[in-house]
One Martini backbone bead per residue (centre of mass of N, CA, C, O) as a GRO file, in nm:
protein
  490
    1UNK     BB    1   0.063   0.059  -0.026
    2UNK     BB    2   0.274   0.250  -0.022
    3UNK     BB    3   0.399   0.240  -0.276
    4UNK     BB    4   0.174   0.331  -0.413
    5UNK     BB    5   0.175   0.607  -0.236
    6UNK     BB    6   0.431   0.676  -0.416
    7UNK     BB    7   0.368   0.667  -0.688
    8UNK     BB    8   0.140   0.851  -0.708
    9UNK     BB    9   0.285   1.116  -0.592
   10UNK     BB   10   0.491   1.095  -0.843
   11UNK     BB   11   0.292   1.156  -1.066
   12UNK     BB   12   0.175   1.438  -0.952
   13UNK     BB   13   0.487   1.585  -0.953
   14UNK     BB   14   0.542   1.512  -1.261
   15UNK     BB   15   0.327   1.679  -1.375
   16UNK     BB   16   0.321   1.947  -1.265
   17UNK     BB   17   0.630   1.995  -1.364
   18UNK     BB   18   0.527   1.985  -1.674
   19UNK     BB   19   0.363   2.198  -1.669
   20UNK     BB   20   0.521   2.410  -1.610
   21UNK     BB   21   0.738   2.422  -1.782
   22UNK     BB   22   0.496   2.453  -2.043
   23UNK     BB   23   0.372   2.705  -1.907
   24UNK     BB   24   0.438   2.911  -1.631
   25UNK     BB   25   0.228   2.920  -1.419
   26UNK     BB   26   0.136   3.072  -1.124
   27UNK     BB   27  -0.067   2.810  -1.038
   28UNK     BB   28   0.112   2.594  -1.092
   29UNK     BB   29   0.322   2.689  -0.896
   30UNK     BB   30   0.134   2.680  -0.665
   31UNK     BB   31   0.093   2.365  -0.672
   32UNK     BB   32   0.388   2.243  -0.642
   33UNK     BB   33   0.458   2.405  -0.388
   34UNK     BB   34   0.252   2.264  -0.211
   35UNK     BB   35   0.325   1.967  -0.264
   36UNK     BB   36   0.627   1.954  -0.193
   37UNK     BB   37   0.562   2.026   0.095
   38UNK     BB   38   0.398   1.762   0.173
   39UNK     BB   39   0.602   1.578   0.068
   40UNK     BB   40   0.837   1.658   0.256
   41UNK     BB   41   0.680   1.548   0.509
   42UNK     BB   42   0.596   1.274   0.456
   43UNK     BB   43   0.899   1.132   0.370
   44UNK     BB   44   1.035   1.223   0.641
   45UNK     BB   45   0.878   1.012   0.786
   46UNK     BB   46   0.968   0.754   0.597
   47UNK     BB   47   1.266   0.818   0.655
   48UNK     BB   48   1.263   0.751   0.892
   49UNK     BB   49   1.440   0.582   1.172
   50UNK     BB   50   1.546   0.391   1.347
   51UNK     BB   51   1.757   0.421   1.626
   52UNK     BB   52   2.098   0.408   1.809
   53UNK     BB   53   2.301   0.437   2.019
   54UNK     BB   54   2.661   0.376   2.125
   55UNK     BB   55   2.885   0.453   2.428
   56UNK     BB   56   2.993   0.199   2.481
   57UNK     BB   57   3.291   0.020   2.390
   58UNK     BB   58   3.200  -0.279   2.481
   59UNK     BB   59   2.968  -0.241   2.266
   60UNK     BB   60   3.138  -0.180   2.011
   61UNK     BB   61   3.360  -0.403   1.996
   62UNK     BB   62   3.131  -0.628   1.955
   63UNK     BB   63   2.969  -0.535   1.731
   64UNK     BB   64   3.206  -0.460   1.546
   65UNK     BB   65   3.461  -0.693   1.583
   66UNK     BB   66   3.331  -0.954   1.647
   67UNK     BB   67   3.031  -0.894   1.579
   68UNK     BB   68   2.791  -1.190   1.512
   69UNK     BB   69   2.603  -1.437   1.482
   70UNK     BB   70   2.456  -1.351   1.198
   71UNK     BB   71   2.640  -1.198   0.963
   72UNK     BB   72   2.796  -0.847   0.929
   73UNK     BB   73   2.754  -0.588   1.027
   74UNK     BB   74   2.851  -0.386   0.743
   75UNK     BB   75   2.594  -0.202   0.651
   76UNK     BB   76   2.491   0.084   0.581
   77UNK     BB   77   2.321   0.355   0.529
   78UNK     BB   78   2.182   0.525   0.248
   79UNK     BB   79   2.378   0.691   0.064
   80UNK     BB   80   2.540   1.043  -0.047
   81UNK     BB   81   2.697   0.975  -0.262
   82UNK     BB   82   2.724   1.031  -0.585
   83UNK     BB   83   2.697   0.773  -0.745
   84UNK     BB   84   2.459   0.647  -0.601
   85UNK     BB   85   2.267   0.917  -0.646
   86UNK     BB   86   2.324   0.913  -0.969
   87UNK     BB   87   2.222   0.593  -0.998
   88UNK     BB   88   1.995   0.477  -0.819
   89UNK     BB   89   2.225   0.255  -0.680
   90UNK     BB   90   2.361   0.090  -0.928
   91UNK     BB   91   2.640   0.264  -0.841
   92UNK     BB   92   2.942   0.232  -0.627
   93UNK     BB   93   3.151   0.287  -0.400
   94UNK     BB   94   3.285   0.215  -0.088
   95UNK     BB   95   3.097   0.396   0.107
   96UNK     BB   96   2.817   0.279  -0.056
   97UNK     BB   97   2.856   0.008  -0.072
   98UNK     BB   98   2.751  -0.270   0.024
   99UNK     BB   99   2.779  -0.562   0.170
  100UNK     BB  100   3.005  -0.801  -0.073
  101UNK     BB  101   3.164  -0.834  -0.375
  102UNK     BB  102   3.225  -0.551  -0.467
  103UNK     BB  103   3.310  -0.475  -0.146
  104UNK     BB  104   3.585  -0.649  -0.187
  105UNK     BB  105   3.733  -0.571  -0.419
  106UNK     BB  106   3.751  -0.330  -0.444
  107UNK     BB  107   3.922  -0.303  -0.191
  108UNK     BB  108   4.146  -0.492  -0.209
  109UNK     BB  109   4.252  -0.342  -0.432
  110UNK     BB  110   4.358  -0.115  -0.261
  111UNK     BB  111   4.509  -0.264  -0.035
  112UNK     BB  112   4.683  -0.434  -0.238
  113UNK     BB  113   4.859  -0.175  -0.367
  114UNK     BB  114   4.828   0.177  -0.293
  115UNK     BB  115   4.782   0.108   0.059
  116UNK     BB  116   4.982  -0.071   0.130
  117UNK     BB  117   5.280  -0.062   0.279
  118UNK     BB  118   5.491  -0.186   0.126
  119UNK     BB  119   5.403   0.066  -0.110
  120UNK     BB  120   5.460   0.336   0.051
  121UNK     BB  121   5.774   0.411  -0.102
  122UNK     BB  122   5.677   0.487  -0.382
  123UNK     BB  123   5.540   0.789  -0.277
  124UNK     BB  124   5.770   0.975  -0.169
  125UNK     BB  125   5.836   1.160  -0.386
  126UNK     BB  126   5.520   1.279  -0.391
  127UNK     BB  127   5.579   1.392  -0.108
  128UNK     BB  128   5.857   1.576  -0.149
  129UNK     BB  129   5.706   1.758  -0.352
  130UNK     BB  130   5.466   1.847  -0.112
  131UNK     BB  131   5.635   1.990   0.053
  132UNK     BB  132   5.783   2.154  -0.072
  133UNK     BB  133   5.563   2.343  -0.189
  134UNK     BB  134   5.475   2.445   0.082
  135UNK     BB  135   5.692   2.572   0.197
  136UNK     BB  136   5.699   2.749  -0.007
  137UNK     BB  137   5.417   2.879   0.033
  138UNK     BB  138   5.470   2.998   0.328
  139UNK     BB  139   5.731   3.179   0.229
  140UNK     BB  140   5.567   3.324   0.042
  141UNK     BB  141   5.363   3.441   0.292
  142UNK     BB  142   5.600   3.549   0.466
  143UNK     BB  143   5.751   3.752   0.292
  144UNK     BB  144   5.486   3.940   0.211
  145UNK     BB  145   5.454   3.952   0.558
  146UNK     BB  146   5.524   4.168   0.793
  147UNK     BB  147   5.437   3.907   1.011
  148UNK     BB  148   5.424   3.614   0.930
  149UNK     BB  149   5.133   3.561   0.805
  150UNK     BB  150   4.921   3.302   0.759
  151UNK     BB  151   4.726   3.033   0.554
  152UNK     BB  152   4.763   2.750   0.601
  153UNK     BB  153   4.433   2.584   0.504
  154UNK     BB  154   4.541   2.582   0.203
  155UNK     BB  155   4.769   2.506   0.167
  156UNK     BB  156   4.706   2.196   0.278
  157UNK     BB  157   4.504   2.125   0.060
  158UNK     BB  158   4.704   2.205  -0.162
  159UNK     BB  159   4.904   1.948  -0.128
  160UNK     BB  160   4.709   1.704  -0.044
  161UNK     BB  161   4.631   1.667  -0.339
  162UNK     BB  162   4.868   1.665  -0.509
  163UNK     BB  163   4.948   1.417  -0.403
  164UNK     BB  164   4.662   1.235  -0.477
  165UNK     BB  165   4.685   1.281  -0.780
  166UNK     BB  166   4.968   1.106  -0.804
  167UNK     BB  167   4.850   0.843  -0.700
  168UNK     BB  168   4.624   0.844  -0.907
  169UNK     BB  169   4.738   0.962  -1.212
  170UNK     BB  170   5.014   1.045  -1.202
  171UNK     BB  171   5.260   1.208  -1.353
  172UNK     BB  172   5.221   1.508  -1.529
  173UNK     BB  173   5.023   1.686  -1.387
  174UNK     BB  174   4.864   1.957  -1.397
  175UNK     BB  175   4.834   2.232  -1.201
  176UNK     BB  176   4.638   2.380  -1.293
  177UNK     BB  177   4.428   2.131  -1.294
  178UNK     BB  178   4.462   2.078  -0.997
  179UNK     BB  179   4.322   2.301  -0.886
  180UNK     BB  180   4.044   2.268  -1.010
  181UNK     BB  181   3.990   2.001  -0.884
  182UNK     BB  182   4.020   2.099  -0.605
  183UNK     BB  183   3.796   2.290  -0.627
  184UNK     BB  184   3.585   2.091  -0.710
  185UNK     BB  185   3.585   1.942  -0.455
  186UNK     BB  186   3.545   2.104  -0.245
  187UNK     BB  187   3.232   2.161  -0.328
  188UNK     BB  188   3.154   1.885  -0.306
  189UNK     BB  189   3.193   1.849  -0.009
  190UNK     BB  190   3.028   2.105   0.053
  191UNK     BB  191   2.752   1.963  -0.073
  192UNK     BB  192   2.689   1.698   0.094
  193UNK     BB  193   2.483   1.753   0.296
  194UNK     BB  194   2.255   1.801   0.115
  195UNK     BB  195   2.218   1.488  -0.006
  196UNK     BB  196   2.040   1.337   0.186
  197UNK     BB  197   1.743   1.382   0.027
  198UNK     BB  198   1.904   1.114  -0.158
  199UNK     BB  199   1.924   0.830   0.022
  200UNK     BB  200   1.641   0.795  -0.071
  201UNK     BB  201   1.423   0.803  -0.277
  202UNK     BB  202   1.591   0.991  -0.554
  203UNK     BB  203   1.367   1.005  -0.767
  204UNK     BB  204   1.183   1.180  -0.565
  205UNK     BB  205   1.358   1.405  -0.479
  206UNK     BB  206   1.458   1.514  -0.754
  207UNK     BB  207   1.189   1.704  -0.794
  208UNK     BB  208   1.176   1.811  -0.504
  209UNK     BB  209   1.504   1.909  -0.581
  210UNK     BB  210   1.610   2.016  -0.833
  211UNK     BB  211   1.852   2.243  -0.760
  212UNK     BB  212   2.035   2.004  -0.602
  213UNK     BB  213   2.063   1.834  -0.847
  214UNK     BB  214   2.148   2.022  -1.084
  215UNK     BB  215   2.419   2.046  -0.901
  216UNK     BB  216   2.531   1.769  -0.900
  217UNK     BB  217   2.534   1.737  -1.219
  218UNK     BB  218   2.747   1.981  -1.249
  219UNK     BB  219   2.991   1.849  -1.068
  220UNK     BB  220   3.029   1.617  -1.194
  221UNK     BB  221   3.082   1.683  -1.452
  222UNK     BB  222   3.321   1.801  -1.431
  223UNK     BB  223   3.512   1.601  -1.347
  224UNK     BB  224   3.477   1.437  -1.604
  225UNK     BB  225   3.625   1.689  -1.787
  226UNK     BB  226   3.877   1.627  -1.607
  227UNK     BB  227   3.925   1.265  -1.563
  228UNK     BB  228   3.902   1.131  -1.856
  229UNK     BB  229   4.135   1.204  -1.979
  230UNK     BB  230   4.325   1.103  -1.793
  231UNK     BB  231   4.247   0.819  -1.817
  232UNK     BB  232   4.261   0.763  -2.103
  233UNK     BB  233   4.568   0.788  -2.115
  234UNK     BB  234   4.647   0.606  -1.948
  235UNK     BB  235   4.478   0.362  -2.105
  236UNK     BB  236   4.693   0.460  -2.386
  237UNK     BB  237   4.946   0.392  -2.258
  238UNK     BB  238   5.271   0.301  -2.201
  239UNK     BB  239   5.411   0.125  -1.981
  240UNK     BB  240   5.657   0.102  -1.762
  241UNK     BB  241   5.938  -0.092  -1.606
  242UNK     BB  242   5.856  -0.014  -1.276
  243UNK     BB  243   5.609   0.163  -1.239
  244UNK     BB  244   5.434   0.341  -1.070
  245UNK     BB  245   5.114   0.298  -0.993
  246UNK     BB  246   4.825   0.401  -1.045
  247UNK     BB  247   4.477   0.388  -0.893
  248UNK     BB  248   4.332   0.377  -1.188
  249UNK     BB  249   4.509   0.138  -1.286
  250UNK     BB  250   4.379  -0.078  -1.132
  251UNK     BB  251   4.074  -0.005  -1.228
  252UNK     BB  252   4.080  -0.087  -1.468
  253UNK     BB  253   4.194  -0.392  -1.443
  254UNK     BB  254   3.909  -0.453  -1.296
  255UNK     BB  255   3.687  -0.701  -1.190
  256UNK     BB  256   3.350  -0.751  -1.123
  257UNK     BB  257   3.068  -0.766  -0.968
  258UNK     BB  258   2.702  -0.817  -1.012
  259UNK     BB  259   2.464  -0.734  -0.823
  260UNK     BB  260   2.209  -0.747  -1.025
  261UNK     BB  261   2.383  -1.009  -1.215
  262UNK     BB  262   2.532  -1.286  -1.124
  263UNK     BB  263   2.536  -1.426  -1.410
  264UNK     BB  264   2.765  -1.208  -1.461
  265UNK     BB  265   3.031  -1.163  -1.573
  266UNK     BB  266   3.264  -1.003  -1.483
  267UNK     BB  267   3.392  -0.624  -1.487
  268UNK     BB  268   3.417  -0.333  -1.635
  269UNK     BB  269   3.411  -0.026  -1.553
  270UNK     BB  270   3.294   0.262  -1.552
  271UNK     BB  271   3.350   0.579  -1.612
  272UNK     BB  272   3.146   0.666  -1.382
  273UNK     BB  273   3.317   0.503  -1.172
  274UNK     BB  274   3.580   0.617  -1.187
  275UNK     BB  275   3.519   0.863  -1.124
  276UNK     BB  276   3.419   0.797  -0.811
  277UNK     BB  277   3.661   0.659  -0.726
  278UNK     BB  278   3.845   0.926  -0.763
  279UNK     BB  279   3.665   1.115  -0.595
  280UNK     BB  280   3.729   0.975  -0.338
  281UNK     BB  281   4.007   0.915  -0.283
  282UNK     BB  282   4.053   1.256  -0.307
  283UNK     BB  283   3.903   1.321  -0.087
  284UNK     BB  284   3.958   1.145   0.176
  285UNK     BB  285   4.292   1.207   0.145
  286UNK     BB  286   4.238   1.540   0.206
  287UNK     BB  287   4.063   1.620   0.409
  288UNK     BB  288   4.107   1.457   0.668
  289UNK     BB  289   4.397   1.531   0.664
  290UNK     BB  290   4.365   1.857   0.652
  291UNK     BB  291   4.255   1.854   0.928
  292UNK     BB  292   4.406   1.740   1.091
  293UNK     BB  293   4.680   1.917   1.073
  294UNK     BB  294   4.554   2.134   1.178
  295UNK     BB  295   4.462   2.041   1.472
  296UNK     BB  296   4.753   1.988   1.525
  297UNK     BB  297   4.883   2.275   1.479
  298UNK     BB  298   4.714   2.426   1.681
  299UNK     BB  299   4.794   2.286   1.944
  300UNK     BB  300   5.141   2.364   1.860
  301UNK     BB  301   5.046   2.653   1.933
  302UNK     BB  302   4.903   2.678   2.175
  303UNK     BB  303   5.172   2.484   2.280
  304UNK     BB  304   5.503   2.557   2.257
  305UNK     BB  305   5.603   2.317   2.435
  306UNK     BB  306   5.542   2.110   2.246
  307UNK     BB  307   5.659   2.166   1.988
  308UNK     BB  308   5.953   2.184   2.099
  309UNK     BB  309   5.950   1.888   2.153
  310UNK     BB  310   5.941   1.785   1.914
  311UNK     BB  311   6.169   1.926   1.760
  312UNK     BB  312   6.389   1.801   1.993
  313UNK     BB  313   6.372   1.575   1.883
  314UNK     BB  314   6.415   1.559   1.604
  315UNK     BB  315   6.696   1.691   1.609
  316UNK     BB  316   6.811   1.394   1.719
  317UNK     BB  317   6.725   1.211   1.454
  318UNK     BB  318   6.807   1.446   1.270
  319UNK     BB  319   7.000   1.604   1.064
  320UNK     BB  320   7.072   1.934   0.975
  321UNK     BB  321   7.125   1.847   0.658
  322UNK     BB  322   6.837   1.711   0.605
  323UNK     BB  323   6.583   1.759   0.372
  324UNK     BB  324   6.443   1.547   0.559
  325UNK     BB  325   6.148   1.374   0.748
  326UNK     BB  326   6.159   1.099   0.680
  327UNK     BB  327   5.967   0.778   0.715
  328UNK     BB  328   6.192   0.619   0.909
  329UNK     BB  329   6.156   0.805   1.140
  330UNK     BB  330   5.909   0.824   1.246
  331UNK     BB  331   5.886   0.565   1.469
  332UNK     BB  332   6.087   0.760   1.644
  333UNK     BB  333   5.879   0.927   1.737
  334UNK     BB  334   5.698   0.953   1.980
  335UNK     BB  335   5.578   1.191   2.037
  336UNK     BB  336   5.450   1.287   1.771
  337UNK     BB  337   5.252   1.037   1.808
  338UNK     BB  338   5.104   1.157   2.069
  339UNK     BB  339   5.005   1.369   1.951
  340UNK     BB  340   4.839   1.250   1.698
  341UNK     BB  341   4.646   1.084   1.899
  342UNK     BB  342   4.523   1.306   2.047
  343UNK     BB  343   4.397   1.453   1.830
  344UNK     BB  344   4.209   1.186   1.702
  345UNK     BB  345   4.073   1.215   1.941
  346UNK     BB  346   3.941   1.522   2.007
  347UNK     BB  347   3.950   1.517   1.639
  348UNK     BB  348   3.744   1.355   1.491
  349UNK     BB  349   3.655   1.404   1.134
  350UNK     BB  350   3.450   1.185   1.249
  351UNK     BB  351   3.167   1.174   1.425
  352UNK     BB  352   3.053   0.868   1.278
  353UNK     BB  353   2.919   0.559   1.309
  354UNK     BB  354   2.734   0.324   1.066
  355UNK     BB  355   2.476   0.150   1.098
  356UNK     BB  356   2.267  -0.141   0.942
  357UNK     BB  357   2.037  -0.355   0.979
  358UNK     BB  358   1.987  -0.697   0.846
  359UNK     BB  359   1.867  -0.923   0.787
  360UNK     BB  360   2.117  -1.141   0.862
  361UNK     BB  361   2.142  -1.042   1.113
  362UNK     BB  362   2.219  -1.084   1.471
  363UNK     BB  363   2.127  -0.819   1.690
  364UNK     BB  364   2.222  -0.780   2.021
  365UNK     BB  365   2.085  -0.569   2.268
  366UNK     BB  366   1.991  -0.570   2.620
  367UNK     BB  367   1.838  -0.836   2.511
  368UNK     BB  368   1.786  -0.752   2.224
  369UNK     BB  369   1.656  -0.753   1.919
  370UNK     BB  370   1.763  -0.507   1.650
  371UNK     BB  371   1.596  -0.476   1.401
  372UNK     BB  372   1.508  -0.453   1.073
  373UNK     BB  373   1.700  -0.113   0.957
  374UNK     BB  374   1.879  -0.016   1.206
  375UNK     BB  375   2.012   0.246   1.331
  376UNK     BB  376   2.373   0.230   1.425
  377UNK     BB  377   2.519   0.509   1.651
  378UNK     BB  378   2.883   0.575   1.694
  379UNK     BB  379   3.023   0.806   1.875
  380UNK     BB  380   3.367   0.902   1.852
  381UNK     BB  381   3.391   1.085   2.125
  382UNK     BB  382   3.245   0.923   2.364
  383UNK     BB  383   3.430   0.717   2.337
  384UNK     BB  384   3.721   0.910   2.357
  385UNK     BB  385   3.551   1.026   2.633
  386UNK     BB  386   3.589   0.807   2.878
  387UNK     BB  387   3.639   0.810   3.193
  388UNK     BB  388   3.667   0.469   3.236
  389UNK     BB  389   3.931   0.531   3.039
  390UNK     BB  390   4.001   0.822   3.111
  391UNK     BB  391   4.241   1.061   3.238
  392UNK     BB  392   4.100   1.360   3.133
  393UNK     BB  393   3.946   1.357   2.848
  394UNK     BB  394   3.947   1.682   2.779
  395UNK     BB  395   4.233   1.677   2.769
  396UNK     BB  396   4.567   1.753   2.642
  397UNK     BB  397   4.770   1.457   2.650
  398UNK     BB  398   5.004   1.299   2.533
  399UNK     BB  399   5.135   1.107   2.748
  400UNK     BB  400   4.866   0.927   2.728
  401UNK     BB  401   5.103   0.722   2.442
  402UNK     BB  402   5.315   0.656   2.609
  403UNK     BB  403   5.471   0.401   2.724
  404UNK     BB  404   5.513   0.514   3.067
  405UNK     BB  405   5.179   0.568   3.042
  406UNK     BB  406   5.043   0.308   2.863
  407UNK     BB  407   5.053   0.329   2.545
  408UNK     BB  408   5.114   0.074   2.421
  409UNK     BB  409   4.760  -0.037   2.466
  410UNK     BB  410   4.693   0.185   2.219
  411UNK     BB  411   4.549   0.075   1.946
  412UNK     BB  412   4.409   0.108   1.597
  413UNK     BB  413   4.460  -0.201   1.514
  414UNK     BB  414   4.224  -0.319   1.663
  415UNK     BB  415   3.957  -0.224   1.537
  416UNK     BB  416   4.012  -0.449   1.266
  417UNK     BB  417   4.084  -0.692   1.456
  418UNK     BB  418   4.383  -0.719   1.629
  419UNK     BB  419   4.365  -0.706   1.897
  420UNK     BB  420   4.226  -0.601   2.174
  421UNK     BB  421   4.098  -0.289   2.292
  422UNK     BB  422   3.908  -0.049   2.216
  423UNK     BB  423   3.962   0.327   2.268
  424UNK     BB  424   3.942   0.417   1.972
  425UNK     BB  425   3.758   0.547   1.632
  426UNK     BB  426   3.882   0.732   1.392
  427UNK     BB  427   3.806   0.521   1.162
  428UNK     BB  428   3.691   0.295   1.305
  429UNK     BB  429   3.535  -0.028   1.267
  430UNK     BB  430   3.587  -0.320   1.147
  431UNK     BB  431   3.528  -0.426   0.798
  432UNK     BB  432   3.502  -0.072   0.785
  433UNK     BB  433   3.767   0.020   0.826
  434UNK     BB  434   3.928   0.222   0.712
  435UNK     BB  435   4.161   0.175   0.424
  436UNK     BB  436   4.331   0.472   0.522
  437UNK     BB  437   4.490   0.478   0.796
  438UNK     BB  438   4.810   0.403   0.694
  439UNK     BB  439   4.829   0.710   0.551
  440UNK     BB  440   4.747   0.887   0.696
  441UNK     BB  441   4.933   0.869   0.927
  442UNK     BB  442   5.193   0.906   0.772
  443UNK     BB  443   5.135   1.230   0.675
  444UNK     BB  444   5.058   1.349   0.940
  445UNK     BB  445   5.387   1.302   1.034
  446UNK     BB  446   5.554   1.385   0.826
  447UNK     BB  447   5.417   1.671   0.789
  448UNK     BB  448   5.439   1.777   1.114
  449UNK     BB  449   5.749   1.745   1.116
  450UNK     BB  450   5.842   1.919   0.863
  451UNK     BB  451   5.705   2.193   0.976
  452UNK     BB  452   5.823   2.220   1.272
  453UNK     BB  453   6.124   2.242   1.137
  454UNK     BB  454   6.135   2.477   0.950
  455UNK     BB  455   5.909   2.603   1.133
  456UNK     BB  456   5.771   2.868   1.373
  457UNK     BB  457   5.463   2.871   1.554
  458UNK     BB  458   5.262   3.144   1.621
  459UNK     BB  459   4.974   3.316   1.760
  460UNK     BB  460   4.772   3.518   1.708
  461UNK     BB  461   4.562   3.762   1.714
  462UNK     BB  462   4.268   3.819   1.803
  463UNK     BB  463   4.079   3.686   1.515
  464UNK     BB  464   4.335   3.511   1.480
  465UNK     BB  465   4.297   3.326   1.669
  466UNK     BB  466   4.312   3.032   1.779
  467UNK     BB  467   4.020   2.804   1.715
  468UNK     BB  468   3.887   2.469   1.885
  469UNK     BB  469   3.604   2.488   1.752
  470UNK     BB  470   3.388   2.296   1.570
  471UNK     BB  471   3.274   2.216   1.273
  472UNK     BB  472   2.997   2.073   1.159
  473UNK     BB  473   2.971   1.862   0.872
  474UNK     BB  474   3.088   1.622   0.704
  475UNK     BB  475   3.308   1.729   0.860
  476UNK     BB  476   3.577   1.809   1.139
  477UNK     BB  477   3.601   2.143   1.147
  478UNK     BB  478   3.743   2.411   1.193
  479UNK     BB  479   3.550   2.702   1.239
  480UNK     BB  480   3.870   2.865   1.175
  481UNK     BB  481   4.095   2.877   1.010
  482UNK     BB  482   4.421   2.845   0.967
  483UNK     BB  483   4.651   3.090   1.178
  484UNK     BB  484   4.982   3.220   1.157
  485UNK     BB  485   5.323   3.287   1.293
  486UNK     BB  486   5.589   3.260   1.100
  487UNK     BB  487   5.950   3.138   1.132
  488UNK     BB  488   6.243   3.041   1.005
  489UNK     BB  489   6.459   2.806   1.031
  490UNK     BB  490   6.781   2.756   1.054
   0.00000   0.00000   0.00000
């Protein structure tokens, strides 16, 4: 009976939009906007869904990467991903897959290739080429103001994109064009809250929001028109040997399973699941990364000690004739490694884990089933700050990820299920945490130690003071982007 009055409601939604469209009458239009309000307050009702909270991490870590009794509790609600909404969830990325051949698939490729850590020293020099162009825009930003005041925060979302699209393209891509890309990304990104209404029936939400609609089609497009050249370059170009591989390059190689008809031989993607597979890549290790680092650089503005030490580390590690702070090095910081641990604590970059009941699990919580349906939401601060777990939850304490104060319990692939007790979930945890854990890990690492190293960051004053709270978007970034007073280290 509901499709039934889901299907009328949207054929009548569908004609007045067409009389509208060839009319223009103004009672056309003043009955569109009528029923339009009407459906969308209907929608509403119908799209809510019950949902759950879990604050308590050994009830996470129990759902979460335990697993359950039955099923894989793996798979999210209907998601806002833009592949999947624009193809009314017929195509989907990593984000927004269901749980199953296609998310395997593509996963795997992704963790096995790219992503492998045995194989992240393939993309140094293009991290060393990224470090490179900041520390220079940062400097010619110091010496063009009369007192060093920068505006790190495009500066570092700007050197974190160029890097993540030549792992994404290979070397040789126009600077140009990737500031293009990444100015389209960043729309992209920015337009993402706006998508939920696009999450369940997309076909109807798709009427009634046109304007938001029309905007989602003009960002893809974009992208379209600047990564499909790039894509089709790749894929007639000679490789040569030895050559390390673009994102792309897997992608293009890969035959996936067909979801919708089991029965048909594994395929090649689509030239538009390509560009989603890519348009994924480079947001999510780009945004994430770059809120990161914000978030890291402000808090060791905020606290000059804290710097100093970091510092006085790295010039222990590092010779001072050194070019920079190496991949080899970055393990032997423990201070700096606590920083970024509890920078990720108090300010993990996503704000919620979510989960949705399928037929298939059979999920217990207080002694009842979860009903088919039920979205299951992880809040990752209240995780992270458990008073039963941590001492001082609300402080920024790097010293409680040191050895000597108990850090050494505390690790990150607990999440993934690799044992101990998960006690923060700034990636996620279970079959679905994040699978750039270990690059991004590396990145905020790398980065955090040359910027450093590089540069003394003093913190602005009045309205340019580093301000410590979040935005919540689709990421949780500064309310204000990172602005400070650098002066070059000799």
């Amino acid at each position: 009976m509901q499709d039934l009055l889901v299907l009328t409601l949207s054929l009548m939604l569908l004609f007045v939009a067409m009389v509208v469209r060839r009319h223009g009458h103004a009672s056309s239009k003043a009955v569109y906007t009528r029923l339009a309000t009407r459906l969308k307050s209907t929608f509403a009702g119908w799209l809510r869904q019950p949902a759950i909270v879990i604050r308590d991490r050994a009830t996470a870590h129990r759902l979460l990467v335990r697993g359950c009794v039955g099923g894989s509790f793996s798979n999210r609600p209907p998601s806002m991903a833009p592949s999947a909404v624009l193809s009314h969830r017929r195509y989907h990325n990593l984000t927004s897959a269901p749980y199953g051949p296609f998310w395997r698939v593509t996963r795997r490729n992704l963790t096995s290739e790219v992503l492998h850590p045995m194989r992240l020293h393939r993309y140094a020099a293009a991290r060393r080429d990224a470090l490179c162009d900041l520390v220079a825009d940062l400097k010619e930003q110091c010496t063009s103001s009369p007192d060093g005041l920068v505006l790190a925060a495009e500066s570092i979302r700007t050197a974190m994109f160029g890097l993540l699209a030549t792992m994404c393209f290979g070397d040789g891509v126009d600077p140009g064009l990737i500031r293009a890309m990444a100015d389209a990304q960043h729309d992209l990104v920015q337009f993402f809250p706006e998508l939920r209404v696009f999450a369940k029936l997309p076909a109807i939400a798709r009427l009634i929001h046109r304007q938001r609609w029309s905007k989602l089609v003009a960002l893809r497009r974009k992208q379209e028109e600047m990564y499909l050249p790039l894509i089709h370059a790749r894929r007639s170009r000679q490789r040569q040997s030895g050559e390390t591989p673009a994102y792309v390059d897997t992608l293009m190689d890969l035959r996936v399973p067909d979801d919708h008809n089991k029965r048909r031989r594994p395929r090649r993607l689509t030239d538009g699941e390509l560009v989603g597979m890519c348009s994924e890549f480079l947001g999510a290790g780009t945004e994430t990364v770059a809120a990161a680092l914000q978030w890291i650089m402000a808090n060791l503005v905020k606290r000059p000690h804290m710097q100093e030490a970091v510092r006085r580390e790295i010039n222990v590690a590092v010779g001072a004739d050194a070019e920079e702070v190496g991949d080899e090095v970055l393990g032997k910081l423990d201070y700096l490694n606590a920083v970024v641990m509890e920078v990720l604590r108090l300010y993990p970059t996503a704000t919620l884990v979510f989960r949705q009941v399928s037929e298939e699990d059979d999920i217990i919580h207080d002694g009842q089933r979860i009903p088919t349906g039920t979205n299951v939401l992880f809040p990752l601060k209240s995780l992270a700050q458990d008073k039963a777990t941590w001492a001082d939850p609300d402080e920024f304490k790097p010293e409680r990820f040191l050895a000597d104060k108990g850090g050494e319990n505390i690790s990150l692939v607990a999440a993934a299920g690799s044992g101990g007790e998960i006690r923060m979930i700034p990636f996620g945890a279970g079959r679905r945490v994040c699978p750039g854990m270990g690059v991004a890990m590396l990145h905020m690492g790398y980065f955090t130690a040359n910027l450093v190293r590089e540069f003394e960051w003093r913190e602005a004053e009045g309205e340019l003071a580093v301000d410590l709270r979040p935005h919540f978007g689709f990421f949780t970034v500064m309310k204000h982007p990172l602005r400070a007073h650098l002066a070059v280290l000799p």
